[in-house]
Steps between C-alpha positions, in 0.01 A plus 500: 500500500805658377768195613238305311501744194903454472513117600259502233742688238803318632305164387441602155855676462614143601332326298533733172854451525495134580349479152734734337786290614345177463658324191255458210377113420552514133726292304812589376602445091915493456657519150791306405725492179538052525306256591657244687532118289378344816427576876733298713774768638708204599549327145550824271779749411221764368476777714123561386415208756625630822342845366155320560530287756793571714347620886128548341474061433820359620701548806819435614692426830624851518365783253670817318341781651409873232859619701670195370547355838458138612226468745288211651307342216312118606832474740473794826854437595813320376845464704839373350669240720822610689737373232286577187409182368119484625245728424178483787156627356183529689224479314126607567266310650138504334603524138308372219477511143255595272359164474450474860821276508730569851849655458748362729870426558478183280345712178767727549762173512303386171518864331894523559556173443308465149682835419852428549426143343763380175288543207245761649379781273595695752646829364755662778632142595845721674230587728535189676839399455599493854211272597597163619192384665236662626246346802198550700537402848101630592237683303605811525903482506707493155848394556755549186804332512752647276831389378692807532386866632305672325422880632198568227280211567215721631553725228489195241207324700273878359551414155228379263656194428491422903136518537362254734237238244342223641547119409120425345503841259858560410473312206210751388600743618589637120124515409344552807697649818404381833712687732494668859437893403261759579353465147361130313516427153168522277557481220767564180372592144764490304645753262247723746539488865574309802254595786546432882252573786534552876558207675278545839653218674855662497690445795619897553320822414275451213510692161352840468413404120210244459656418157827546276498463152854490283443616197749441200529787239822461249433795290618864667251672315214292661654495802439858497165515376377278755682658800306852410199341473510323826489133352805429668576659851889474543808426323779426712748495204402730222627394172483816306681771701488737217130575630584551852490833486147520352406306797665668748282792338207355615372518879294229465845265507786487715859414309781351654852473403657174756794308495508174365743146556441500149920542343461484135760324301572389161599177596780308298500120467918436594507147345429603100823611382631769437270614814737304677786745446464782760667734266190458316250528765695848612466590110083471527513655837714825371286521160138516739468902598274436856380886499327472129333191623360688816372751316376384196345133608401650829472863457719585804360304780782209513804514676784428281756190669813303477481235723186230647379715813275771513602814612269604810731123605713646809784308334484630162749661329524657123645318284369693171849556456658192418440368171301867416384613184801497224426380144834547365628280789248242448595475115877447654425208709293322251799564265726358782323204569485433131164521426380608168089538371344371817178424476263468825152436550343745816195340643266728651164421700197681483551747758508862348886581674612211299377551176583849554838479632581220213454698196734802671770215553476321170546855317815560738669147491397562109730759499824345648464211244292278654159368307222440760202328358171611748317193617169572694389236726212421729573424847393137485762429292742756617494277807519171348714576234740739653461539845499098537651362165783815542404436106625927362756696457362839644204591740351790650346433845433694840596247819217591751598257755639728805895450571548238266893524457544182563361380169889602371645245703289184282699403207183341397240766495433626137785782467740291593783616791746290514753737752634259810631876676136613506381159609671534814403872539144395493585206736632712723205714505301202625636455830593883527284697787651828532364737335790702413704171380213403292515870307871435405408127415204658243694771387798267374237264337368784285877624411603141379169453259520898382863409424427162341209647297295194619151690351458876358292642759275741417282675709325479841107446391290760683168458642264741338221447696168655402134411710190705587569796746217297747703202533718481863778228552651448113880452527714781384786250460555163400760334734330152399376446183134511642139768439453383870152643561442342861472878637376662226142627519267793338504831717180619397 
């Protein structure tokens, strides 16, 4: 009677905490600051697109992990060839996508192939640069040829803008996204939200969250207003950190301050004279004071830097020093290069650190003699008019994409680098493996564009996260620019 009196109590003890730690079926409602312009990670620069569907919709070969670390993504292994110019995926068997279509070797031939294509929309095309061919010898084997060595293919592969698409939807993919994930596209009402659901026929372990809603909130003080009254769940990225602390105040949230890929520059456009002059790209650098940005467009939470790589980066060094805060020698070197009443127009986006951090800098290159006229733009046409058309003189803009130094060795992307030294640093880094080499390879990179004044670099954007204190699995950091919610779920 008794051993059945305490099997008895066992059971129930069991089972109570079965259901304690059993995650909650309820659907989960994110906030973001942008709403993407269209929903195909492979065709768009905007990082709002990869925030939605990166890992939830789409997958890739290989995957960014929350610790930043390439792991197995559609591919469960991958093996260079003994001299470096092959690259050996296996791929998993079983796959399909959304549509009930089968993923195999030849969709993954299509998905590189359309990718690295002349003329693709394609925004990251350096990420394929090495690729010479690339083959499937049987259904589940991805052979890429490439034309010289290059050591972060599998890195590369985890981007966005490598996502694995197949043949019949790529084309609309932009409207309606058809792709391998955990979680299917319902439905986008725009201006409103973009809502997925749980795919049940996913090939791995399915979502804990029966539904995911991204909802798009411009305005701070909304953004606010909805968070405390549980309308929205989660922000990943809070855009108001002036009310973090009220949050934090509040045990009903949990606030997190992450890192970020996210290096905030004002970015100059080299080919409009006298930009051209790096006397007077040192002059704009020298009359921008970093710290009053920090804290008055961000209110303390940014890390102030002087060069494109973040600082948790094992290879970054602090180069705040060169080209550092000095309005009297910025009035000298626009007097040395010759260069009386300039007049520049600073473009800023609608995110809140740019239209912040743009009235700060047009009051301090104001006071070294230069007139900046404040031009607000929306992101549609930030991209096609600047980003694109390279059609400005000054921007404000956060590059999300993780360890994307290489975008200073294309003379052709829209700040113009036109330095053959750093060229073949970056080459270098290509078909460099060690990982000490590779430090010193990085470290002279971001010497020769601090030196060269190539962009006035800002900040490092933080990631304020804020959610509800029940949710389990958000990401801290943001080593991708990605709200993967694949392992998120509600504790209670």
């Amino acid at each position: 009677m008794a051993r059945r009196l305490l099997l008895s109590l066992a059971l129930a003890f069991a089972t109570t905490i079965s259901a304690i730690a059993a995650p909650v079926d309820r659907p989960l409602i994110i906030g973001m600051r942008l709403e993407p312009p269209h929903l195909d990670p492979t065709a768009g620069a905007a990082a709002a697109i990869d925030e939605v569907l990166y890992a939830n919709v789409f997958e890739g070969l290989t995957r960014i992990d929350a610790e930043g670390h390439v792991v197995p993504g559609l591919a469960t292994d991958w093996e260079f060839g003994d001299d470096g110019l092959s690259l050996t995926l296996t791929l998993r068997d079983g796959v399909t996508f959304h549509d009930g279509k089968p993923f195999n070797a030849d969709v993954a031939k299509f998905s590189l192939d359309r990718a690295r294509a002349p003329g693709a929309e394609n925004a990251q095309p350096q990420l394929f640069a090495a690729i010479e061919s690339v083959a499937a010898p049987d259904p589940t084997t991805l052979v890429i040829h490439l034309s010289r060595p290059d050591a972060d293919l599998p890195y590369s592969l985890a981007w966005g803008d490598a996502v694995m698409v197949h043949p019949d939807s790529a084309e609309t993919n932009k409207q309606t996204p058809v792709g391998t994930g955990p979680f299917r596209f319902e439905r986008w009402r725009r201006g409103d939200r973009i809502v997925l659901v749980r795919n049940d026929d996913y090939w791995g372990e399915a979502a804990k969250l029966p539904r995911v809603e991204f909802a798009f909130v411009g305005d701070p003080t909304v953004a606010l207003a909805a968070l405390m009254a549980g309308d929205i769940n989660a922000f990943p990225s809070f855009g108001a950190p002036e009310t973090l602390p009220v949050i934090a105040a509040d045990p009903r949230f949990t606030v997190k301050s992450g890192t970020t890929e996210g290096e905030t520059i004002m970015a100059i456009n080299s080919r409009r004279p006298p930009l051209d002059q790096l006397a007077v790209r040192q002059a704009l650098a020298r009359a921008v004071d970093r710290q009053a940005l920090v804290d008055g467009a961000m209110y303390g939470t940014a890390t102030p830097i002087g060069a494109p790589m973040p600082p948790h980066d094992p290879a970054y060094i602090d180069l705040t020093g060169v080209n550092a805060y000095d309005p009297a020698s910025a009035k000298a070197l626009l007097a040395e290069a010759g260069v009386e009443n300039l007049k520049l127009t600073l473009s800023l986006p609608p995110t809140s650190y740019a239209r912040r951090s743009g009235e700060i800098i047009a009051s301090e290159l104001r006071e070294v003699g230069i007139d900046v006229t404040l031009e607000p733009v929306e992101w549609a046409e930030w991209l096609s008019r600047i980003f694109r058309g390279k059609d400005y003189d000054l921007t404000i803009v956060a590059h999300t994409e993780p360890s994307d130094i290489g975008i200073y060795g294309r003379p052709d992307y829209y700040f113009h680098v036109d330095d053959p030294r750093l060229t073949e640093i970056l080459d270098a880094l290509d078909v460099e493996t060690d990982p000490a080499a590779r430090i010193e390879l990085l470290q002279e990179a971001q010497r020769r564009i601090a030196d060269n004044a190539v962009n006035v670099f800002l900040f490092q954007l933080p990631k304020s996260g804020v959610w509800d204190a029940r949710l389990v699995g958000m990401w801290e950091n943001s080593p991708i620019q990605a709200n993967d919610v694949t392992g998120v779920y509600w504790s209670k």
